[in-house]
N, CA, C and O atoms as CSV, one atom per row, in Angstrom:
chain,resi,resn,atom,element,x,y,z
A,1,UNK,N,N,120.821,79.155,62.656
A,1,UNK,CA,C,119.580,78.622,62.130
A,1,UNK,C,C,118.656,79.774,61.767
A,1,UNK,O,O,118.389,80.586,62.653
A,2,UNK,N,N,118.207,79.905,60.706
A,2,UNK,CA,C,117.026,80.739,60.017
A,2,UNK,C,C,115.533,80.092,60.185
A,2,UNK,O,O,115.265,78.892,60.124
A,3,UNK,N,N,114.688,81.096,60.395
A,3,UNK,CA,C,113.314,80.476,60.506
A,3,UNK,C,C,112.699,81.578,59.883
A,3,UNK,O,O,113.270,82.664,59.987
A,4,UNK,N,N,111.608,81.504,59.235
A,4,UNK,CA,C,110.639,81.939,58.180
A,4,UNK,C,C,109.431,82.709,59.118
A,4,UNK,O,O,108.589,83.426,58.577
A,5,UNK,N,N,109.454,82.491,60.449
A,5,UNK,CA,C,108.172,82.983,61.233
A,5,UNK,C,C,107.668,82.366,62.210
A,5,UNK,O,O,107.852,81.176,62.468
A,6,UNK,N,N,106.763,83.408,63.034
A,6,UNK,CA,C,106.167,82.608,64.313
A,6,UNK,C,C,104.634,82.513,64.066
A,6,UNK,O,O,103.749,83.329,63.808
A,7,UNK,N,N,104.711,80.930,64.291
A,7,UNK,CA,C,102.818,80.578,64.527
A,7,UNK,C,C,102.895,80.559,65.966
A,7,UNK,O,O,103.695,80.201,66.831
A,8,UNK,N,N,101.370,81.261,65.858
A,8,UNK,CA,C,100.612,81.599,67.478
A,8,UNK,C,C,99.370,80.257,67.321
A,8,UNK,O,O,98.684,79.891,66.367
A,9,UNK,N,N,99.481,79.809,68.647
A,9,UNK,CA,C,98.234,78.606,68.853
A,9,UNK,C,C,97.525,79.031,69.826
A,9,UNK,O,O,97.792,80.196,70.122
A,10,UNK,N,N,96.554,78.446,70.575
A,10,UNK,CA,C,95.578,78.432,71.633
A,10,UNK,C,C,95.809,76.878,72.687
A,10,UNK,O,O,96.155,75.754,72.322
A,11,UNK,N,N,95.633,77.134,73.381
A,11,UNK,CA,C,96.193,75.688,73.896
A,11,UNK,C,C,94.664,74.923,74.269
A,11,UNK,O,O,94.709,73.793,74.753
A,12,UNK,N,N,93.477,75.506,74.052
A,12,UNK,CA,C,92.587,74.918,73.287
A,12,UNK,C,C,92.306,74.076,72.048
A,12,UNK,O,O,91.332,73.392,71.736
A,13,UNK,N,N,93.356,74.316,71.496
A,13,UNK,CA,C,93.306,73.463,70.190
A,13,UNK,C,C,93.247,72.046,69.535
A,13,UNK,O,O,94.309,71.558,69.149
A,14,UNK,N,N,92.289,71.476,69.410
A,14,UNK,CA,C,92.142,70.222,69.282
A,14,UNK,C,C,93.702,69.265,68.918
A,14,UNK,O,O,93.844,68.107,69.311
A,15,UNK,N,N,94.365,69.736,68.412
A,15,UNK,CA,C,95.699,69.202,67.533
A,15,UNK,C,C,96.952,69.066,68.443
A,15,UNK,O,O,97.894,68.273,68.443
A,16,UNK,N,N,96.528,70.409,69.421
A,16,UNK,CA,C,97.933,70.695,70.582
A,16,UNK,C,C,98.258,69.331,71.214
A,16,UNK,O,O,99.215,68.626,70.894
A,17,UNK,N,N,97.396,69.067,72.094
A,17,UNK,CA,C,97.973,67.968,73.212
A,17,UNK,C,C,98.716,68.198,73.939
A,17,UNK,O,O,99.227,67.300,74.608
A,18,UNK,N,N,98.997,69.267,74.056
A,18,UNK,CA,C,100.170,70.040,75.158
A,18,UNK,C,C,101.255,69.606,74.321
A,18,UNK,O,O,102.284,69.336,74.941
A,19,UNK,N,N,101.295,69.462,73.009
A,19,UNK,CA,C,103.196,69.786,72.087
A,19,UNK,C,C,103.180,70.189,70.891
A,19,UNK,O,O,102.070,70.161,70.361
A,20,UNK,N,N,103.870,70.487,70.392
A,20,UNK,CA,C,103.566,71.321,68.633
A,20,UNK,C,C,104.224,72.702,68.994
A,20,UNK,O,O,104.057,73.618,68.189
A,21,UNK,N,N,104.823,72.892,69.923
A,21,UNK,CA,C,105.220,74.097,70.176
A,21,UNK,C,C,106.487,74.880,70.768
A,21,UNK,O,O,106.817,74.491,71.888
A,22,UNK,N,N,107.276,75.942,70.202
A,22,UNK,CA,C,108.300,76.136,71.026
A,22,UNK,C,C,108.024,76.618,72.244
A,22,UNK,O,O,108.496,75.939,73.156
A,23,UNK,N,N,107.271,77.789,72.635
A,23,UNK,CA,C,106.908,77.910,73.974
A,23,UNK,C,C,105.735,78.331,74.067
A,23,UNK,O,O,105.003,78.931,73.281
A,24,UNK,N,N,105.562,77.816,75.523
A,24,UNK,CA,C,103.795,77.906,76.289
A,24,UNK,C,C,103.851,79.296,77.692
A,24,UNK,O,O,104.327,79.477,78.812
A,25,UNK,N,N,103.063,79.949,76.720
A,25,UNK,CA,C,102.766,80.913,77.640
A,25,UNK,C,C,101.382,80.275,78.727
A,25,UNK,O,O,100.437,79.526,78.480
A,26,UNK,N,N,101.721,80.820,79.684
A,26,UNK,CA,C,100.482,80.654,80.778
A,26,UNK,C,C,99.534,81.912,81.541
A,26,UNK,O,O,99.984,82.949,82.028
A,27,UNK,N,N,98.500,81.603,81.500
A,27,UNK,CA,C,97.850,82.890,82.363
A,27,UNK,C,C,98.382,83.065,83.620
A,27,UNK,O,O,98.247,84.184,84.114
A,28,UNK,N,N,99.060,82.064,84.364
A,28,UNK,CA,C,99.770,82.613,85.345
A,28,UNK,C,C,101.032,83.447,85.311
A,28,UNK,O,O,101.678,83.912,86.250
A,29,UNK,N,N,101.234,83.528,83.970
A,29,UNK,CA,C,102.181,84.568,83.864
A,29,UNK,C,C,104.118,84.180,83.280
A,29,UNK,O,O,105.081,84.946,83.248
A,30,UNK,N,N,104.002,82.549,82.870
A,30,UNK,CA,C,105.350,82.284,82.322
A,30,UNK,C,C,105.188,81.778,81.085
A,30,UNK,O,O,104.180,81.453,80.457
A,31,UNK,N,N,106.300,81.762,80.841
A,31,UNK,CA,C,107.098,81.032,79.389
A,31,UNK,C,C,108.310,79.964,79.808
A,31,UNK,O,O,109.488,79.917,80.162
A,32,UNK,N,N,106.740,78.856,79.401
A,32,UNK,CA,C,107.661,77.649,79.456
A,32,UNK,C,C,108.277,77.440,77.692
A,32,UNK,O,O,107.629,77.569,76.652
A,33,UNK,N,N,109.585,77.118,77.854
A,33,UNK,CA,C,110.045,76.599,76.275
A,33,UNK,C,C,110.075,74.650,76.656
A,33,UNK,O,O,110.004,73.901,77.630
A,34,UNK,N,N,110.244,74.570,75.007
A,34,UNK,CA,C,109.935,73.387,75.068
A,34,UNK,C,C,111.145,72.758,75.160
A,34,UNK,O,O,112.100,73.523,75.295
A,35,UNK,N,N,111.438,71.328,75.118
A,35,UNK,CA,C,112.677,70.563,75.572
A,35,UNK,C,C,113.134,70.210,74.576
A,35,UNK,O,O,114.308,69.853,74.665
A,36,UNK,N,N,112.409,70.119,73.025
A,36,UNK,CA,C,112.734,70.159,71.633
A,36,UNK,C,C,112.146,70.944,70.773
A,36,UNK,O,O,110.964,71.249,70.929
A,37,UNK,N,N,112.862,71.385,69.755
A,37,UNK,CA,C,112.521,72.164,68.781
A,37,UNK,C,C,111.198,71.119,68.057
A,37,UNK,O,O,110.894,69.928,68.127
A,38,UNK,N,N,110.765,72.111,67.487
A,38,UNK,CA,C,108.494,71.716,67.536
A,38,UNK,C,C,108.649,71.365,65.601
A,38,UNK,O,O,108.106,70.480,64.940
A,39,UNK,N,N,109.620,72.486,65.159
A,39,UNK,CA,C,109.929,73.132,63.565
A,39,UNK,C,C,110.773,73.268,63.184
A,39,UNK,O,O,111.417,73.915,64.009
A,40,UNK,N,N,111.594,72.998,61.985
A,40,UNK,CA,C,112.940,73.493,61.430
A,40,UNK,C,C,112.463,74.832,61.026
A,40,UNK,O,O,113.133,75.831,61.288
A,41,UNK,N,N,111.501,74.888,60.492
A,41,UNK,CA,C,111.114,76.199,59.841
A,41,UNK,C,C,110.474,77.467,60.456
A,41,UNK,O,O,110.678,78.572,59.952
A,42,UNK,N,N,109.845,77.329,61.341
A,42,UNK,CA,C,109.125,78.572,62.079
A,42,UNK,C,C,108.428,78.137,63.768
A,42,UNK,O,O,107.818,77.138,64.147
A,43,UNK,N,N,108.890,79.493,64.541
A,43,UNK,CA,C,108.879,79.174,65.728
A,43,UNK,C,C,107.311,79.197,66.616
A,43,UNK,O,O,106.605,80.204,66.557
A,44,UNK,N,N,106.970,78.206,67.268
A,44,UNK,CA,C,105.790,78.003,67.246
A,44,UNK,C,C,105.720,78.464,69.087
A,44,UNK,O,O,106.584,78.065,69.869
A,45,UNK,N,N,104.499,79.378,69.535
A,45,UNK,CA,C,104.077,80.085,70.546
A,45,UNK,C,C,102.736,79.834,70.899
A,45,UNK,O,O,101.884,80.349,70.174
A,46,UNK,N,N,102.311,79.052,71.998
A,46,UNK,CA,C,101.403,78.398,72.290
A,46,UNK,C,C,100.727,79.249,73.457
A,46,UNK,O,O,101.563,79.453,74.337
A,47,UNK,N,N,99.415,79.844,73.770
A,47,UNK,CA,C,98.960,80.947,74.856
A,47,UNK,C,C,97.705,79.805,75.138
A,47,UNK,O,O,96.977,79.243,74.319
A,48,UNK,N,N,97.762,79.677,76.910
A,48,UNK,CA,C,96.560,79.189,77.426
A,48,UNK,C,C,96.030,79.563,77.235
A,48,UNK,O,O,96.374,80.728,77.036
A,49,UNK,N,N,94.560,79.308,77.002
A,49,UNK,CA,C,93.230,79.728,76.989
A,49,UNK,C,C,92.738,79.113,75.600
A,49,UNK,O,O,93.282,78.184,75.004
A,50,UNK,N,N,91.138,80.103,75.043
A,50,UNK,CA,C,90.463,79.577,74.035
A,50,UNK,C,C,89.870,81.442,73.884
A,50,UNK,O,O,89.140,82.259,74.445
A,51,UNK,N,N,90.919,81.277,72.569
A,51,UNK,CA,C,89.963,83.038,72.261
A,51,UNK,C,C,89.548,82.949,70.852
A,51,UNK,O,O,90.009,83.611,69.922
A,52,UNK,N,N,88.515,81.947,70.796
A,52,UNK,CA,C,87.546,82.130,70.148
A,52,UNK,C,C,86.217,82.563,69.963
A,52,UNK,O,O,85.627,82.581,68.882
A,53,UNK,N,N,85.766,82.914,71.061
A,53,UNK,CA,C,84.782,83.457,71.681
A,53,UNK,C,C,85.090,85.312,71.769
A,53,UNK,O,O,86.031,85.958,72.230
A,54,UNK,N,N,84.016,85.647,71.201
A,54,UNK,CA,C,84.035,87.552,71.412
A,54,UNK,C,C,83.876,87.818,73.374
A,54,UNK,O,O,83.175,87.219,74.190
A,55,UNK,N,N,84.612,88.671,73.505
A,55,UNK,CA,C,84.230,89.454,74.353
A,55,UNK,C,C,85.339,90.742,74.067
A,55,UNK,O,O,86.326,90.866,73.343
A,56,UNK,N,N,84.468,91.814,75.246
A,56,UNK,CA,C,84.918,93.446,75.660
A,56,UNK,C,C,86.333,93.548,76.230
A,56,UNK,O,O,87.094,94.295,75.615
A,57,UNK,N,N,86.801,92.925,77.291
A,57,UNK,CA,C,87.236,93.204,78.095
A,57,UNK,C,C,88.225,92.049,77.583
A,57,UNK,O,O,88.248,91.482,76.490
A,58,UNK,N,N,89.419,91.797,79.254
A,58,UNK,CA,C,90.368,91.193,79.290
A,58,UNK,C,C,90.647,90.697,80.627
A,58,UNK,O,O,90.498,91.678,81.356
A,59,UNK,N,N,90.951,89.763,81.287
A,59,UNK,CA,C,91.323,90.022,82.527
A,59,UNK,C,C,92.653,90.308,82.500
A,59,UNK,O,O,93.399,90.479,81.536
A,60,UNK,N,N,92.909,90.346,83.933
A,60,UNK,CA,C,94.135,90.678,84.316
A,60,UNK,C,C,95.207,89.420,83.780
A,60,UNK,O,O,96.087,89.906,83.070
A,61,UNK,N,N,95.314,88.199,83.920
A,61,UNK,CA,C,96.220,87.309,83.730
A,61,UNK,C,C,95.930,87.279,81.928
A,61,UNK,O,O,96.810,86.956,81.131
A,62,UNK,N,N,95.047,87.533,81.677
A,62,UNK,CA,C,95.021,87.526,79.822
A,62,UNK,C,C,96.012,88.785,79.707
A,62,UNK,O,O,97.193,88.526,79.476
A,63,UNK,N,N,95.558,90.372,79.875
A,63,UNK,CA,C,96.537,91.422,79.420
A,63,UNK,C,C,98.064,90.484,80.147
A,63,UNK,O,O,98.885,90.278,79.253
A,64,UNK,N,N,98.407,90.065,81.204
A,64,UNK,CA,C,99.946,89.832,81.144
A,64,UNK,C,C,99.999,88.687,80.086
A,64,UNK,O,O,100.798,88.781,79.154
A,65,UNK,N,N,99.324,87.806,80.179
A,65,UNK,CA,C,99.749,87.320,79.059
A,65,UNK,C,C,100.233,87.623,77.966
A,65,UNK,O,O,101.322,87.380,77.448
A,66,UNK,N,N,98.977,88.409,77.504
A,66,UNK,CA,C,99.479,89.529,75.806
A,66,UNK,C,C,100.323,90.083,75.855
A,66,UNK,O,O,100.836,90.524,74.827
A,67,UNK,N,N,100.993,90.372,77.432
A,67,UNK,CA,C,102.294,91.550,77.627
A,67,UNK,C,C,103.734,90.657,76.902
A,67,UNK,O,O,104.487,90.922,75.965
A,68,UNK,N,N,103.614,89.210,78.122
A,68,UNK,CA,C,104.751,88.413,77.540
A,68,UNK,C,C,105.052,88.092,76.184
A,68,UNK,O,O,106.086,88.178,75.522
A,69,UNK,N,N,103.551,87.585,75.857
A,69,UNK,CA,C,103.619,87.222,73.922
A,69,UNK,C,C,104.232,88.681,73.297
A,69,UNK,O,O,105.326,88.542,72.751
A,70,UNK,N,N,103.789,89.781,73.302
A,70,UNK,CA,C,104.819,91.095,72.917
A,70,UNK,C,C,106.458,90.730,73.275
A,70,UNK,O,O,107.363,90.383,72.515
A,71,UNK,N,N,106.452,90.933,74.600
A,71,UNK,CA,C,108.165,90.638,74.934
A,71,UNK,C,C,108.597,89.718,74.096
A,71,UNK,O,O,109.422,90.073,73.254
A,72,UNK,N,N,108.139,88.307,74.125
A,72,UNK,CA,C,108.626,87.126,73.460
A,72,UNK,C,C,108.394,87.406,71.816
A,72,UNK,O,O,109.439,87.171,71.209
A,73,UNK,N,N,107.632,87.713,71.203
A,73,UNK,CA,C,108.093,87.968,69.923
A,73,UNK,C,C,108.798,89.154,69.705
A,73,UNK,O,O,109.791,89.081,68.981
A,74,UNK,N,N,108.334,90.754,70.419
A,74,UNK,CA,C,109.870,90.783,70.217
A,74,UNK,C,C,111.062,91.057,69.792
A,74,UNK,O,O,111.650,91.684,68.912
A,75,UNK,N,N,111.368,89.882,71.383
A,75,UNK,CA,C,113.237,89.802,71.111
A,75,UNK,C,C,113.229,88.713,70.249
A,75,UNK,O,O,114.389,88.522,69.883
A,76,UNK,N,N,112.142,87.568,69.543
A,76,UNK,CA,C,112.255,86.840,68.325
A,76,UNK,C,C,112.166,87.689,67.265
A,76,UNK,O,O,112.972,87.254,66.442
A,77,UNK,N,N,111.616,88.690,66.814
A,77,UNK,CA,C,111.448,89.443,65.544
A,77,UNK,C,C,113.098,90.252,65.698
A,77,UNK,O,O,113.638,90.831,64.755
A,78,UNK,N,N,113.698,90.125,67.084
A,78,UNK,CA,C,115.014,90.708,66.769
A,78,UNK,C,C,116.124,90.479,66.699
A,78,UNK,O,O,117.028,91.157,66.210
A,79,UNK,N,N,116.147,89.441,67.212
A,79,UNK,CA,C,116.779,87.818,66.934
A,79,UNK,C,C,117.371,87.309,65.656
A,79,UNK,O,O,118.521,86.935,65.427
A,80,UNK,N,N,115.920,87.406,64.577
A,80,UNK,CA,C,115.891,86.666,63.556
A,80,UNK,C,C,115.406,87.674,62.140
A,80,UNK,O,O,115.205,87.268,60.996
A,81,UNK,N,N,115.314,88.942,62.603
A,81,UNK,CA,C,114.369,89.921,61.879
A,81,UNK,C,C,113.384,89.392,60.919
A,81,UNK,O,O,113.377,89.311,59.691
A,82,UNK,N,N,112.358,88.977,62.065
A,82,UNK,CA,C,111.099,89.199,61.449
A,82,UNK,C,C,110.021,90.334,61.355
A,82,UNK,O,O,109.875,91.101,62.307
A,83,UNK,N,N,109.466,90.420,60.520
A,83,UNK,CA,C,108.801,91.651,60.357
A,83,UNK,C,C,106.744,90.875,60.628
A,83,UNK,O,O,106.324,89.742,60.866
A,84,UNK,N,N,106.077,92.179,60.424
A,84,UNK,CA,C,104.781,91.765,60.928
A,84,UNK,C,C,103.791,90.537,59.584
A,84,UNK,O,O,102.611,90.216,59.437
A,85,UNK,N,N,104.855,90.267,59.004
A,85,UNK,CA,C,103.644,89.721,58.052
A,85,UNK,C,C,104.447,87.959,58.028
A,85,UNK,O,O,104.080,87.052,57.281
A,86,UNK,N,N,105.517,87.876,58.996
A,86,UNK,CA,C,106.117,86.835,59.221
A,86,UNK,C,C,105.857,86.540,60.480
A,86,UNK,O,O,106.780,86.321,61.265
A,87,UNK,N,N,104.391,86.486,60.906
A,87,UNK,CA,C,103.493,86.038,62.445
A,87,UNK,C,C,102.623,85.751,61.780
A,87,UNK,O,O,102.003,86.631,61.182
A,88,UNK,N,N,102.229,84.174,61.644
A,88,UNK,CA,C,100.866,83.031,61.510
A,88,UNK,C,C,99.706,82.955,62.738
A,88,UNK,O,O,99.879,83.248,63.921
A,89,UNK,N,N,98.546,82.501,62.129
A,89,UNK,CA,C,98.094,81.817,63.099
A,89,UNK,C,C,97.910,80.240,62.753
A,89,UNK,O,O,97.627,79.873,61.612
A,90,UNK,N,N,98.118,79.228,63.969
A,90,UNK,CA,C,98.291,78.139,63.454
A,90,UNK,C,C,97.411,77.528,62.453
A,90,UNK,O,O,97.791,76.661,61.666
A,91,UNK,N,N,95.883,78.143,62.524
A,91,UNK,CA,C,94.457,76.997,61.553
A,91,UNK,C,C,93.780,78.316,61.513
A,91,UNK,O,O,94.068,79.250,62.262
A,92,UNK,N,N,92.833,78.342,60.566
A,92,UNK,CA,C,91.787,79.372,60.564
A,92,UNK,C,C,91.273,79.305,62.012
A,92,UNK,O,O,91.114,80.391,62.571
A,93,UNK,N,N,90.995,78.197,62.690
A,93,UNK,CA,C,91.141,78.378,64.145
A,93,UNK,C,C,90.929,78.555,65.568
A,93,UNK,O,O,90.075,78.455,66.449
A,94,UNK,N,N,92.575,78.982,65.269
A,94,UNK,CA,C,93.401,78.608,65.960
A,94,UNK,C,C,94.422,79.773,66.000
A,94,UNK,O,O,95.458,79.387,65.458
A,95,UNK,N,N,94.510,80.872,66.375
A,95,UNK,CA,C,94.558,80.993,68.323
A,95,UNK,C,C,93.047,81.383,68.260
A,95,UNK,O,O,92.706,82.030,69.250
A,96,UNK,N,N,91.908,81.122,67.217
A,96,UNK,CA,C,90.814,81.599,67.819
A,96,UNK,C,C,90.582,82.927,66.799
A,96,UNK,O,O,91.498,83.674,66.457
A,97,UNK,N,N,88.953,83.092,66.319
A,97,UNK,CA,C,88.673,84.122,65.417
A,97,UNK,C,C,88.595,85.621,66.031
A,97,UNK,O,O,88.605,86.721,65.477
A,98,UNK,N,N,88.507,85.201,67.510
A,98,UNK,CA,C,88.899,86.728,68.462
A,98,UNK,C,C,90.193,86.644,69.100
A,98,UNK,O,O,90.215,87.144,70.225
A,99,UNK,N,N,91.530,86.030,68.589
A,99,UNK,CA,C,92.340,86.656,69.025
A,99,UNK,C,C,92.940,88.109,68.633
A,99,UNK,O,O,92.961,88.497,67.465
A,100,UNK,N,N,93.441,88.900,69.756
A,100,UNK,CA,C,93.986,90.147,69.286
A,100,UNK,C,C,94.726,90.238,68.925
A,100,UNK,O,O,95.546,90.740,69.693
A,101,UNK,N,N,95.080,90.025,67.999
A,101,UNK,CA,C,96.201,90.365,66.624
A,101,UNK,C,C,96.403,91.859,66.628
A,101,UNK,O,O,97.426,92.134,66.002
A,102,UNK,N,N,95.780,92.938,67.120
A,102,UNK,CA,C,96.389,93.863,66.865
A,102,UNK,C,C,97.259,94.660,68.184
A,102,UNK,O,O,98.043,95.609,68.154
A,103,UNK,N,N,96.817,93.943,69.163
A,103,UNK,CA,C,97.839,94.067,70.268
A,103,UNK,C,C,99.026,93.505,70.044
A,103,UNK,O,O,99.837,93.814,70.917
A,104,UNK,N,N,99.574,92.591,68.971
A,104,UNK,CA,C,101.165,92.099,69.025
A,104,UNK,C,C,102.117,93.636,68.508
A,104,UNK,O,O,101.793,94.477,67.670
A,105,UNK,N,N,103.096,93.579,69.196
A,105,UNK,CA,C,103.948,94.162,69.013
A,105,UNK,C,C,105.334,93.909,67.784
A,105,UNK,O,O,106.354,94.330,68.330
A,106,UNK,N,N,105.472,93.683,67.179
A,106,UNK,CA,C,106.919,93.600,66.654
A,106,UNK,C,C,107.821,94.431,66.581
A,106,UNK,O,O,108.878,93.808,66.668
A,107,UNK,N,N,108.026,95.595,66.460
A,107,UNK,CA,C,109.135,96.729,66.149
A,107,UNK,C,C,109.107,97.261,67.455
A,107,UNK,O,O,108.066,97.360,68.104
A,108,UNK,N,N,110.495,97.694,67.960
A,108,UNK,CA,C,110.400,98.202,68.973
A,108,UNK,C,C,109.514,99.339,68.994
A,108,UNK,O,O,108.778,99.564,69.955
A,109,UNK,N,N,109.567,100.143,67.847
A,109,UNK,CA,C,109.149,101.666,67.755
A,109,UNK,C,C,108.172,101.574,67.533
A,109,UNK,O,O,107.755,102.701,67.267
A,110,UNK,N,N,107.095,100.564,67.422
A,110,UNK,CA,C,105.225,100.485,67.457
A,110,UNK,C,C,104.898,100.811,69.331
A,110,UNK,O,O,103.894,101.367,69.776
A,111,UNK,N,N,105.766,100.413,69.930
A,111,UNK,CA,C,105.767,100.308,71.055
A,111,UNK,C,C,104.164,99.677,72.180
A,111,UNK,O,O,103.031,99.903,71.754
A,112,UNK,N,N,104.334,99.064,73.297
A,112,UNK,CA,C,103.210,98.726,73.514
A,112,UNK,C,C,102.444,99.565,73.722
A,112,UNK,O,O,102.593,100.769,73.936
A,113,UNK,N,N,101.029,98.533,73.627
A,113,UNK,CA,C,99.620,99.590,73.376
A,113,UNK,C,C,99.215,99.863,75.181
A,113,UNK,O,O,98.260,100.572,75.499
């Protein structure tokens, strides 16, 4: 199976309802996948919280979070070779106008920040 890309959500998102998604990251630190595929076309990654709101900092269960979403896309960008311009966000939004987009990782050799 071929897929075209990964959309990132907020699990804030009015639309979610807790489904629309292949897997749910948690601030406690896992990746739940889902029990059915969400898309034929592109793999969908759902992160607790609401980062729509500015702030400085991060806590601790947000940076692991951002750690896993790196891991999990990835071994998906290597999987399926996707490159950085084949990662969505689900709605203007949605994961939120302060998510960090520039903390994702894709290539091994960007390596984490």
């Amino acid at each position: 199976m071929q897929f075209f890309g990964i959309v990132i959500h907020q699990s804030s998102c009015p639309s979610i309802n807790g489904k629309g998604y292949d897997f749910f990251i948690t601030r406690g630190g896992a990746i739940i996948p889902s029990i059915e595929q969400t898309d034929p076309l592109y793999i969908h990654i759902c992160l607790e919280g609401d980062f729509s709101g500015h702030r400085h900092t991060y806590t601790v269960e947000e940076k692991e979070q951002f750690f896993l979403l790196n891991k999990l896309v990835l071994q998906l960008a290597g999987t399926f070779r996707f490159q950085r311009d084949d990662i969505f966000p689900h709605t203007v939004s949605c994961p939120g106008a302060f998510f960090p987009w520039s903390q994702l990782v894709i290539s091994a050799e960007d390596r984490y920040h």
